[in-house]
C-alpha positions as CSV (number, residue, x, y, z in Angstrom):
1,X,10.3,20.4,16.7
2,X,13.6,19.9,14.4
3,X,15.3,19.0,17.9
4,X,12.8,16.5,19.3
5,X,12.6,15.1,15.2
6,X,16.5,15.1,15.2
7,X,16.9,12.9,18.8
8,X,14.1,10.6,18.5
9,X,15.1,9.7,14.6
10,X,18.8,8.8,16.1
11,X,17.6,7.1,19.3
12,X,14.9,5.1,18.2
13,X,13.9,5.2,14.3
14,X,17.2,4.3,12.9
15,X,18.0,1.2,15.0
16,X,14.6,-0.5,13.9
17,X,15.4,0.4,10.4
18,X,18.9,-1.2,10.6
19,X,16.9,-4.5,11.6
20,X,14.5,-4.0,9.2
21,X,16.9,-3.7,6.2
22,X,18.6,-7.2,8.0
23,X,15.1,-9.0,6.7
24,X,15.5,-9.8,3.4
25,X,11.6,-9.5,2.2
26,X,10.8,-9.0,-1.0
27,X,8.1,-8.3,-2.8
28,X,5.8,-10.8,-4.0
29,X,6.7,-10.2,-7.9
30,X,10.4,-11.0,-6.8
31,X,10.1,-13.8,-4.4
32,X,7.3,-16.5,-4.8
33,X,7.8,-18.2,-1.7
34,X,6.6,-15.1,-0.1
35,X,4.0,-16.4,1.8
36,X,5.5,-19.7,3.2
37,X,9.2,-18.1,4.0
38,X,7.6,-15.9,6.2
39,X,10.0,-12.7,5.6
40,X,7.5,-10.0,4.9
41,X,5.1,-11.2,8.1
42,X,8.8,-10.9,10.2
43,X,9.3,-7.0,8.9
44,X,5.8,-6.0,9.0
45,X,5.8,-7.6,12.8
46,X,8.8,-5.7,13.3
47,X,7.9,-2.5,12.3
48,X,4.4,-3.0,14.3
49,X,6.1,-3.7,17.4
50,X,7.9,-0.2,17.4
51,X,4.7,1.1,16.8
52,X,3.0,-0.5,20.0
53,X,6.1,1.1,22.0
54,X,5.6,4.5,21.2
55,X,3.7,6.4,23.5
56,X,0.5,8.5,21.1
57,X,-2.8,9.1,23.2
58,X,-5.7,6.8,22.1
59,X,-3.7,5.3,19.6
60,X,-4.4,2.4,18.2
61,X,-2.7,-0.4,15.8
62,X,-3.5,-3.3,13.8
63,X,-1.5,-6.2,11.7
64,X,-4.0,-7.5,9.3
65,X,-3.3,-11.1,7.2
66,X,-5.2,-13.2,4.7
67,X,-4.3,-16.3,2.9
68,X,-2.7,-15.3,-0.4
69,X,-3.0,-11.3,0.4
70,X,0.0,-9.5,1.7
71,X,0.0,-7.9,4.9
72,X,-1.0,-4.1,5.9
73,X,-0.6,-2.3,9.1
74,X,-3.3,0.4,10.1
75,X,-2.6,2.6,12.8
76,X,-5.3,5.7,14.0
77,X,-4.6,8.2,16.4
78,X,-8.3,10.4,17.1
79,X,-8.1,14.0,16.5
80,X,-6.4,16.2,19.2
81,X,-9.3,18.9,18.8
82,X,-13.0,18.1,18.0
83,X,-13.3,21.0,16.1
84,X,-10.6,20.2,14.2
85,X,-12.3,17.9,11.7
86,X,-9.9,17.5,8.7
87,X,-9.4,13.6,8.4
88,X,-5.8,12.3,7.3
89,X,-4.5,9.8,5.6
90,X,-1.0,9.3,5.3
91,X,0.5,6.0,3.3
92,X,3.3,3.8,2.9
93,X,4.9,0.5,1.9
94,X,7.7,-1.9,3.3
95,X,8.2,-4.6,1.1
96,X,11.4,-4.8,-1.1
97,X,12.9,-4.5,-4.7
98,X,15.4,-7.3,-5.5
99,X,19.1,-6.6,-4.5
100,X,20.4,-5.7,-8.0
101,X,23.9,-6.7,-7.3
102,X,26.4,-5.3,-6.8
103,X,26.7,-2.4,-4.8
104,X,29.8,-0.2,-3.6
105,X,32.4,-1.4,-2.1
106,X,31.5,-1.9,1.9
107,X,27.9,-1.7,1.2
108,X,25.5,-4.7,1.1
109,X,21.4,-4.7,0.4
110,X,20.8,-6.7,3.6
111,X,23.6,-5.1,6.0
112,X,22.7,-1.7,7.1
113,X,25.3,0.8,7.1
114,X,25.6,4.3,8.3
115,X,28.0,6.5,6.4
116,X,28.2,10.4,6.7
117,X,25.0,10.4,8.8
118,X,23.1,8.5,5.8
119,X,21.4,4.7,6.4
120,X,22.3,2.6,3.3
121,X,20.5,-0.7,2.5
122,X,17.4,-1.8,0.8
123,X,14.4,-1.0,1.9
124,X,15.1,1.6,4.0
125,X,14.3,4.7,1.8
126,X,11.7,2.8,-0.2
127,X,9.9,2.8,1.7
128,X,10.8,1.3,5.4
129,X,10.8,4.7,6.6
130,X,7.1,5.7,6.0
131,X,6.1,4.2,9.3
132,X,8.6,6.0,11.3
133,X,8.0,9.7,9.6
134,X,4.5,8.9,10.2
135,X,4.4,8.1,14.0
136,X,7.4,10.7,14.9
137,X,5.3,13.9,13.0
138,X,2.1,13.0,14.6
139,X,4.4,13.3,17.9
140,X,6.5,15.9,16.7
141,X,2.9,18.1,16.7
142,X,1.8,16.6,20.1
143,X,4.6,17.8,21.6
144,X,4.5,21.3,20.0
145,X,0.7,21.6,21.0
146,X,-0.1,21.8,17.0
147,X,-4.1,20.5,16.8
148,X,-5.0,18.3,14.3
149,X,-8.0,15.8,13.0
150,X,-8.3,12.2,13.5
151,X,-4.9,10.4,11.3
152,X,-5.1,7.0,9.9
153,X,-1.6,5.6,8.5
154,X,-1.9,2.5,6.4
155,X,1.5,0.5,5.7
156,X,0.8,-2.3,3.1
157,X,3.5,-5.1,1.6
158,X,2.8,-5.1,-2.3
159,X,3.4,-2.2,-3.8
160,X,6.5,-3.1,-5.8
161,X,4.6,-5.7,-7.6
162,X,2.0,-3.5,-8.4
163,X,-0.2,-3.1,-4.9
164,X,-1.6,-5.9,-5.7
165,X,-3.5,-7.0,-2.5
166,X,-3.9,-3.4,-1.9
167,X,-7.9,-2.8,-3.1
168,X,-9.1,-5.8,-1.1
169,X,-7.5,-4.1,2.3
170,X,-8.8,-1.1,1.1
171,X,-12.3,-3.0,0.8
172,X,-12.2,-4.7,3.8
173,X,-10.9,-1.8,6.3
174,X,-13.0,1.3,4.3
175,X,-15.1,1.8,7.7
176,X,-11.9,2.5,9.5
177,X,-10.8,4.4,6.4
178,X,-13.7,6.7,6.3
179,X,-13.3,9.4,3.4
180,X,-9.7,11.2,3.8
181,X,-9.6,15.0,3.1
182,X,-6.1,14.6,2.7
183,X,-3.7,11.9,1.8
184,X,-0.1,11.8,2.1
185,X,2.1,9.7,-0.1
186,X,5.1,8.7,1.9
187,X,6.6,7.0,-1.4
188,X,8.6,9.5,-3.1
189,X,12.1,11.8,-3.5
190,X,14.5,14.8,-3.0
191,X,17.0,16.0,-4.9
192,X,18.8,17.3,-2.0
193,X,18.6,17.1,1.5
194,X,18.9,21.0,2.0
195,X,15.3,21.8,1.7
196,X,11.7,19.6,2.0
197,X,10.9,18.4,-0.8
198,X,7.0,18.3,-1.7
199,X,5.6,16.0,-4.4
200,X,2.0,17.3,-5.5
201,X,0.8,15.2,-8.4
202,X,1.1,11.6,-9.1
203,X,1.6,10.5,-12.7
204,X,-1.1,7.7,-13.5
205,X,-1.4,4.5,-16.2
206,X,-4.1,3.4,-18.0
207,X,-3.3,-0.1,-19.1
208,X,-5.2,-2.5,-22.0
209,X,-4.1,-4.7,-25.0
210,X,-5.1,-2.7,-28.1
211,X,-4.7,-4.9,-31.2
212,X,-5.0,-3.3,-34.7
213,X,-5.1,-5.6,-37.9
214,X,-5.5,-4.6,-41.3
215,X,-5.3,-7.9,-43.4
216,X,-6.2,-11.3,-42.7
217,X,-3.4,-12.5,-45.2
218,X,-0.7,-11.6,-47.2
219,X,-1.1,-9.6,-50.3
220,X,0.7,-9.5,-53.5
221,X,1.5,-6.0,-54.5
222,X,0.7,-6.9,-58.3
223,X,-2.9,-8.2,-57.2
224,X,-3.8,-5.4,-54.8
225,X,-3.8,-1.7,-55.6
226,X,-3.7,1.0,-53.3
227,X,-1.6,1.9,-50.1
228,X,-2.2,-0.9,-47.3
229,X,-1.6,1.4,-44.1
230,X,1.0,0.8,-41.3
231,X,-0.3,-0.6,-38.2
232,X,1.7,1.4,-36.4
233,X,0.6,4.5,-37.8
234,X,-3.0,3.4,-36.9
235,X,-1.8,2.7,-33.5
236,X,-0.2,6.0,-32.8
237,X,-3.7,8.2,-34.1
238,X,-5.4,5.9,-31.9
């Protein structure tokens, strides 16, 4: 399995992801023109027609638009063994941060480079490679005769302003997404890249406008007895 990950990475997943870091589409927080520009339609295409190239039984793959909603790719490949009824879901993203300029010496956000067998440029490790781990492990357990359920892999364009557009795909394409038993985030970290590294938990947000007031107008402290509390304070117990 390592070998047939190890060969097919080199000779086919790192040449799309040196054209894919080429397109400079970023997210729609970061570049309003988004839509009309055409630069995250190009990747998405781009990483879609590697897709349609690889050979996966009964696969199938999709490149979804609507006006004002970014992108998503969804890709399904049925279940190697009916009996095998776990459903999968496995996730990703492919549109851009900003650049943040600068960057080291030699390097450039939009021109890939390869350096001590690691792919440098934006994009590609956040999160361009979700597609391409996605496909090659489904094939990686093909090839190794390893059964498994039916696998749905959803690639979307607005996750680094938020996901956005994400809940009306997720509206719009729940009969194909059926309920998951498991989900994989392809969106995270290592620390090293001498083990696999396994992210379990998620942190979460819960997000409002709190407002506390405690006097409609200023007070005189000769006129007002008593200890007027800090908002702050309030805030914090709350």
């Amino acid at each position: 399995v390592a070998a047939f990950l190890d060969r097919k990475w080199a000779a086919e997943c790192v040449p799309t992801l040196e054209a894919y870091v080429r397109i400079p589409c970023q997210s729609p927080a970061f570049d309003p023109e988004w839509e009309t520009n055409g630069l995250l339609a190009e990747a998405m295409d781009l990483l879609h027609q590697w897709v349609a190239r690889q050979s996966v039984p009964g696969m199938t793959s999709d490149v979804f638009h609507e006006p004002g909603k970014t992108p998503v790719m969804l890709v399904q490949v049925p279940g190697t063994d009916p009996t095998f009824g776990q459903r999968i879901l496995m996730y990703g993203h492919m549109d851009k941060q900003p650049p943040l300029l600068p960057w080291d010496e030699g390097l450039d956000p939009y021109t890939p480079v390869l350096r001590d067998g690691k792919l440098y440029g934006r994009g590609a490790a956040d999160d361009g490679y979700a597609i391409f781990a996605a496909i090659t492990c489904i094939q990686a357990l093909q090839a190794a005769g390893t059964p498994h359920g039916p696998i749905t892999v959803l690639i979307e364009a607005d996750e680094e302003s938020g996901s956005v557009s994400l809940p009306f795909w997720i509206d719009r394409l729940r009969p194909n997404l059926g309920t998951p038993d498991l989900i994989f985030c392809l969106d995270s970290g290592t620390l090293n890249y001498d083990q696999l590294w396994l992210t379990s938990s998620l942190r979460g947000e819960v997000s409002g406008v709190l407002s506390v007031e405690i006097l409609k107008e200023g007070v005189h402290s000769g006129i007002y007895g008593g200890i007027v509390p800090d908002t702050f304070r309030i805030v914090r117990q709350l």
